[in-house]
C-alpha positions in Angstrom: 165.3 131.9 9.7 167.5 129.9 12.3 166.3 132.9 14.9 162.7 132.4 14.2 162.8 129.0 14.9 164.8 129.2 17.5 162.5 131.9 19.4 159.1 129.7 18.2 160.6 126.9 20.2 161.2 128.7 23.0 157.8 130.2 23.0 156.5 126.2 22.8 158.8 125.4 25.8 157.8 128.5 27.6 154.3 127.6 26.7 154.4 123.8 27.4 155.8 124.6 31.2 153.3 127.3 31.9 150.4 124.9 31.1 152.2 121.7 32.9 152.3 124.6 36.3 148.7 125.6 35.7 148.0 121.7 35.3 149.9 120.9 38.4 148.6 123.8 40.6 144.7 122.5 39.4 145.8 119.0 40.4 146.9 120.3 43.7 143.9 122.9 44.3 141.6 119.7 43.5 143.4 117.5 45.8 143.2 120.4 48.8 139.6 120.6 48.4 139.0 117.0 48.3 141.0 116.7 51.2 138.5 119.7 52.9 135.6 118.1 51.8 136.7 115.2 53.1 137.3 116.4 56.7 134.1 118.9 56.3 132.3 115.3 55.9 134.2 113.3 58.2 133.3 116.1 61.3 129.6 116.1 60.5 129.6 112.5 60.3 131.6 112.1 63.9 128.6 114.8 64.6 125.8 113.2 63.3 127.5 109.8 65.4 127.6 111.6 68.6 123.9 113.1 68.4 122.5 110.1 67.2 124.2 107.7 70.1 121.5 106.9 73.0 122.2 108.2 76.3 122.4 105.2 78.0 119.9 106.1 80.7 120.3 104.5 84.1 117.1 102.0 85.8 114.8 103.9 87.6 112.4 103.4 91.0 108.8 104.1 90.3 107.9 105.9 93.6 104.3 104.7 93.8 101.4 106.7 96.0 98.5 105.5 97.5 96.4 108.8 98.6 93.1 109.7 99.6 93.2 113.1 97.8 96.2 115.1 97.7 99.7 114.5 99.2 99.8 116.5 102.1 103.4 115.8 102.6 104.7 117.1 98.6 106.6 119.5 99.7 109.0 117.1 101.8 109.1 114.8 98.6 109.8 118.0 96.2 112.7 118.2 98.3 113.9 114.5 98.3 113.4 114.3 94.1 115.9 117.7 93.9 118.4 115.1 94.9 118.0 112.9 91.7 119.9 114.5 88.4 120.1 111.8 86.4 116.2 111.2 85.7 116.3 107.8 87.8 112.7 107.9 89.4 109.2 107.8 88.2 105.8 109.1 90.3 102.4 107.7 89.9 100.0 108.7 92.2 96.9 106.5 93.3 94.1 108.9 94.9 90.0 108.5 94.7 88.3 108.6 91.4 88.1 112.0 89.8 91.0 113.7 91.5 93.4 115.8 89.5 97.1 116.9 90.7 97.3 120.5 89.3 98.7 123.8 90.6 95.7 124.1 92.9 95.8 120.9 94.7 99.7 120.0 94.8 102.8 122.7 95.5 105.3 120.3 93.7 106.0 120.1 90.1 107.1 116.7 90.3 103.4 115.8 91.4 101.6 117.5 88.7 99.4 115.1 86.6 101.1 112.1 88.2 97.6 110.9 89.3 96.2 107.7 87.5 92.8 107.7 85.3 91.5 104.6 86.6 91.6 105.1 90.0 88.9 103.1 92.4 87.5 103.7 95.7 89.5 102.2 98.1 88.1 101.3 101.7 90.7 100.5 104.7 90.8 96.5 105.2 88.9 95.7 101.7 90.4 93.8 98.8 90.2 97.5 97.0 93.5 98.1 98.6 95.3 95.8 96.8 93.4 96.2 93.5 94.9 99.8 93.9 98.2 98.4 94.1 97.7 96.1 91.1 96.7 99.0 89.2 99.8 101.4 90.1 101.9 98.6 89.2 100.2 98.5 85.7 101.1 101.8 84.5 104.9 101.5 86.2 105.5 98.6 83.9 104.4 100.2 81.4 107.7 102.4 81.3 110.8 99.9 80.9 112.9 101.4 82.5 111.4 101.3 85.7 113.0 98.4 87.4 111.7 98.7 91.3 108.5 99.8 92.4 108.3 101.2 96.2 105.0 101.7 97.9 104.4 104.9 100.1 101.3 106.1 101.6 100.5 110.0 101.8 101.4 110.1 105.4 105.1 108.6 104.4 108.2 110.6 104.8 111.9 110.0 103.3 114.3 109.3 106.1 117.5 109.8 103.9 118.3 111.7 100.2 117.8 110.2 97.0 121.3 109.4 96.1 121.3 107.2 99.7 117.6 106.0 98.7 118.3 105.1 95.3 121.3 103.5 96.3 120.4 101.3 98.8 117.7 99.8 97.0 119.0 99.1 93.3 122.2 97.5 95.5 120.5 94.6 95.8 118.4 92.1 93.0 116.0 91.3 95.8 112.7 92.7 96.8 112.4 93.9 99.5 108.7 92.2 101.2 108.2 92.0 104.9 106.8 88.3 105.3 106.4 86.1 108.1 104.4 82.9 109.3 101.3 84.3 110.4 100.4 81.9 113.4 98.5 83.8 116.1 95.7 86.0 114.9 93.6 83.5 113.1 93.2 85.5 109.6 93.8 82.4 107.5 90.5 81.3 106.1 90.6 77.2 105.5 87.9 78.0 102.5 91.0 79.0 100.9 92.9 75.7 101.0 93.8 73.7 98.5 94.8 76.9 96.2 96.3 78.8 98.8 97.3 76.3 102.0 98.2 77.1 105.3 102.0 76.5 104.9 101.9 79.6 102.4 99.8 81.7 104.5 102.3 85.0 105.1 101.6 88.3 107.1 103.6 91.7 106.9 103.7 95.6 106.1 101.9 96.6 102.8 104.9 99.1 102.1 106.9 97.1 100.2 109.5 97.3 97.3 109.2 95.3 94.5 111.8 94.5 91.5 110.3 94.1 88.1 109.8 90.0 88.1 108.0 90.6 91.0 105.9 93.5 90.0 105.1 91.6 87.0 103.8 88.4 88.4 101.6 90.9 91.1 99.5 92.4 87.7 99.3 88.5 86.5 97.9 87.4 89.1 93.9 85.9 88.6 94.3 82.9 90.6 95.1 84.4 94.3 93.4 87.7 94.1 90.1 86.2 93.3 90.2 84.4 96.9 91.4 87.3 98.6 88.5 88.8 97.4 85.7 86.2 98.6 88.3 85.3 101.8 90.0 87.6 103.2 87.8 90.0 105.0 88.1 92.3 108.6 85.9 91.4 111.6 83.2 94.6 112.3 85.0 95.0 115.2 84.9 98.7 116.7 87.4 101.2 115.6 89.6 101.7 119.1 89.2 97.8 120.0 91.8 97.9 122.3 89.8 100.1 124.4 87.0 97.9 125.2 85.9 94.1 125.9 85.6 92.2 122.8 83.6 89.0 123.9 85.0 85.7 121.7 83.7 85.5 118.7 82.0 82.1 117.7 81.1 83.5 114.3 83.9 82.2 112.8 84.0 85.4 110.9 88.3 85.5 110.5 89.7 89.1 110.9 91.9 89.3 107.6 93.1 92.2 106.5 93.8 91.9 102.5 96.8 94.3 101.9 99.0 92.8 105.3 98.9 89.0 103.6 98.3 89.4 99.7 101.9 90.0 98.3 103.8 87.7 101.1 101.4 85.3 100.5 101.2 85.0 96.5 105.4 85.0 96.5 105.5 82.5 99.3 102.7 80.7 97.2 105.3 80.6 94.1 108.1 79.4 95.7 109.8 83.1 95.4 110.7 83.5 99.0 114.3 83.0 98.0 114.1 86.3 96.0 113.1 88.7 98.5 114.7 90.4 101.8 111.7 89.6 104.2 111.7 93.4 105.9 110.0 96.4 104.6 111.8 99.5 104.3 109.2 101.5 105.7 108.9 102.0 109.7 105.6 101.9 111.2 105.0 102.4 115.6 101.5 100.7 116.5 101.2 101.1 119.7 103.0 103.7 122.1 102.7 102.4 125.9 102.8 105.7 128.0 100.5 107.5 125.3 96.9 108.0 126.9 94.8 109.2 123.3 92.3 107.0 121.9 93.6 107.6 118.7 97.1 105.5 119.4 95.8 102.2 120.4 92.9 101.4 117.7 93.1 99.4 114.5 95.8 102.0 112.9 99.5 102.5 113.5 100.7 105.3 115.6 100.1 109.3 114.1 103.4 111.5 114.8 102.1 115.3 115.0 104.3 118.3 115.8 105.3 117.8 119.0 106.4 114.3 117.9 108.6 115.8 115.6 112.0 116.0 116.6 115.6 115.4 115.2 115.8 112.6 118.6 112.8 110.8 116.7 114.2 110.2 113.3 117.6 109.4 114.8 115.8 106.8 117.0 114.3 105.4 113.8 117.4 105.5 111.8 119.8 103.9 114.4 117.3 101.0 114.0 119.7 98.2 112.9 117.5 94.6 113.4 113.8 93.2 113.5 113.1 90.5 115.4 109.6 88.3 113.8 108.7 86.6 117.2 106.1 84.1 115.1 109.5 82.2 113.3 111.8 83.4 116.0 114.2 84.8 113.4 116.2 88.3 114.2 117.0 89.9 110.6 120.0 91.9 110.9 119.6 94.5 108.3 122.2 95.0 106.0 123.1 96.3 102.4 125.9 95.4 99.9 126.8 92.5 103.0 127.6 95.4 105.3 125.7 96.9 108.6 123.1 99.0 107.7 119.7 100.8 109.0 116.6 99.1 108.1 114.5 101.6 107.5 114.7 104.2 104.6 110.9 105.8 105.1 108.7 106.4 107.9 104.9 107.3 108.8 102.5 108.1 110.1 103.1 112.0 109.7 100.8 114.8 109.8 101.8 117.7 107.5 102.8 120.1 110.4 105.2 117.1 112.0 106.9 116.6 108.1 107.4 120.4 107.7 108.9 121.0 110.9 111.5 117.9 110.3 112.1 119.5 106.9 113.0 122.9 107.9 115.1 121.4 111.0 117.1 119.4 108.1 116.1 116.6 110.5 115.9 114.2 107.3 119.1 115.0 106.0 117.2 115.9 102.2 119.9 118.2 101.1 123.4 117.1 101.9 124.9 113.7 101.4 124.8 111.2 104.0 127.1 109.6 105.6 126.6 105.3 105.0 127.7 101.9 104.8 126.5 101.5 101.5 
C-alpha cells in the first residue's frame, strides 16, 4: 500500500513538472512571437514612415518662352535641361493661337505640350507683348513651387549649364530687371501723368527675371497696363530707320515701345526698386559698326548667323563683367553671392544654324561643369 502511494505521488510530481515545462515553454513561445510580431510591425511602420515622408523638393525656375511658332533653337535647350536632375525647372511656352508642341513640330521632349491654351496674337511694339507676358506668368504661378520666372525669346541661347544657371539666379532674393531713367528718346507720354509720373518712367530689356512677389504683383496689375495700353504706342516709322532721313516729327506722336518700359516702370511705380538688380541677364548687340546689311541697323537687335558663330563670340560675351547706363551715369559691376561675376547668362539673337554650330563646338559649355565665382 505504502508502494502505491508512494509511486502515485511520484506520477503527480512527475505530472505537475511536465505541465509547469509545457506551461513555461507556451509562455516563452508566446513571448517570442509577440516579440516577432512586434518587430514585423515596427519595420513596416518605419516603412510605411519612410514612403509616406515628402521629398522635400527644391524651388524651381519657370523657363518662360515667347515664340512665334516653334522653337527653332530646342535642341540647344534639350541639351541645357539634361543638366538639371533634381526636377528644379518648369517650361511654358507662349507661341500664336492654335499652335501645338508635339513630335512633329519640336525634337525635344522637354518642349512637348508645354505650349499655353490661351495664347494671343502678339505684334512687335504693341501692348500684346506684355499681355503675353502677363499670361505666361499666370500659369507659372499656378505651380508653387516655381519661385523665379526668366523670360527668353525663341532666338535665345544658354551661355552656361544648368547647375551654373540655376545657381546664379536662386543666389540672390532679387529680381533681376534692367531699369533705367529713360531721359532721351521722348517715349514718356504726359497723358499718363498723374497715375504713372515722369519720375517713375523706367526703360530697359524685356528679358528679365522675376522672383515670385514680383511675378505676382505683374498678373495684379489693372491700374498700369490699362495706360500702357491707350499710351504707350511706336511711331510708323520705317522698318531700317537708321537708313534714311526721318524729318522731325511735330505729331507729337511719342515712339514707346510697351515691353522695353512696362515692368521697370510698374516696380519703380511701387516703390520696389530696392528689390531688384537693375541688369538683365540676357545679352542683346543693336548695332554692329563695321557691318554693312540693312538687316543690322533697323528697329531690331543684331541677328548672329553661322559665320557669327564662334567659340571667340561667346567668350567675348561671357568675359562681359560691367554695364555702364549712360542716362544715370551709373556703372553696375555685375556680381553674384558679393563676388565678381559675368553679367550675362543668355544671349540672342541666334539663327538655328549659328546655335547648332556653337552646340556641337561645346562652345556653350552645356555638358561639363563650369568653372565660376559663384
Amino acid at each position: 500500500m505504502g508502494l502505491k502511494l508512494m509511486r502515485r505521488s511520484n506520477s503527480q510530481k512527475s505530472q505537475q513538472r511536465w505541465k509547469i515545462k509545457v506551461f513555461v515553454m507556451i509562455l516563452l513561445g508566446f513571448f517570442f512571437g509577440t516579440l516577432v510580431i512586434m518587430e514585423t510591425q515596427y519595420s513596416r511602420i518605419r516603412m510605411l514612415a519612410l514612403l509616406s515622408t515628402p521629398t522635400v523638393q527644391k524651388p524651381k525656375i519657370a523657363f518662360l518662352f515667347i515664340a512665334r511658332n516653334r522653337l527653332p533653337l530646342d535642341i540647344v535647350w534639350d541639351a541645357f535641361f539634361q543638366g538639371d536632375e533634381e526636377n528644379k525647372f518648369s517650361i511654358l511656352v507662349h507661341s500664336r493661337p492654335g499652335f501645338l508642341l508635339n513630335k512633329v513640330t519640336t525634337r525635344s521632349a522637354y518642349f512637348l505640350n508645354r505650349q499655353i491654351n490661351d495664347s494671343i496674337q502678339v505684334d512687335w511694339g504693341e501692348a500684346s507683348m506684355i499681355q503675353a507676358e502677363r499670361i505666361l506668368l499666370q500659369h507659372a504661378l499656378m505651380d508653387p513651387l516655381n519661385e523665379r520666372f526668366v523670360f527668353l525669346s525663341d532666338s535665345c541661347i544658354p551661355l552656361y549649364n544648368f547647375s551654373y544657371t540655376y545657381d546664379y539666379i536662386m543666389s540672390t532674393p532679387n529680381s533681376f530687371v534692367d531699369s533705367f531713367a529713360d531721359t532721351k528718346e521722348g517715349r514718356y507720354n504726359p497723358k499718363m501723368d498723374p497715375l504713372i509720373p515722369v519720375q517713375s518712367w523706367r526703360k530697359g530689356s524685356q528679358w528679365a527675371v522675376l522672383n515670385r512677389k514680383h511675378a505676382d504683383i505683374v498678373v495684379k496689375d489693372e491700374r498700369l497696363f490699362p495706360m500702357f495700353q491707350l499710351h504707350c504706342k511706336k511711331k510708323p516709322l520705317p522698318e531700317f530707320w537708321r537708313d534714311q532721313y526721318v524729318p522731325p516729327d511735330t505729331s507729337k506722336i511719342h515712339n514707346c515701345i510697351p515691353d522695353e518700359h512696362y515692368v521697370q516702370t510698374l516696380l519703380a511705380h511701387g516703390g520696389l526698386e530696392g528689390e531688384i538688380t537693375r541688369r538683365t541677364l540676357t545679352h542683346t548687340a543693336w548695332l554692329i559698326l563695321s557691318s554693312k546689311e540693312r538687316e543690322r541697323k533697323g528697329w531690331h537687335p543684331v541677328t548672329y548667323k553661322l559665320a557669327d558663330a564662334t567659340p571667340m563670340l561667346i567668350q567675348s560675351i561671357k568675359d562681359i563683367d560691367n554695364i555702364y547706363y549712360e542716362t544715370e551715369y551709373r556703372r553696375e559691376w555685375c556680381t553674384s553671392k558679393e563676388k565678381p561675376a559675368p553679367c550675362f547668362l543668355f544671349a540672342r539673337k541666334f539663327t538655328r544654324p549659328a546655335a547648332l554650330r556653337l552646340l556641337n563646338m561645346s562652345a556653350l559649355g552645356l555638358y561639363h561643369e563650369e568653372t565660376s565665382n559663384i
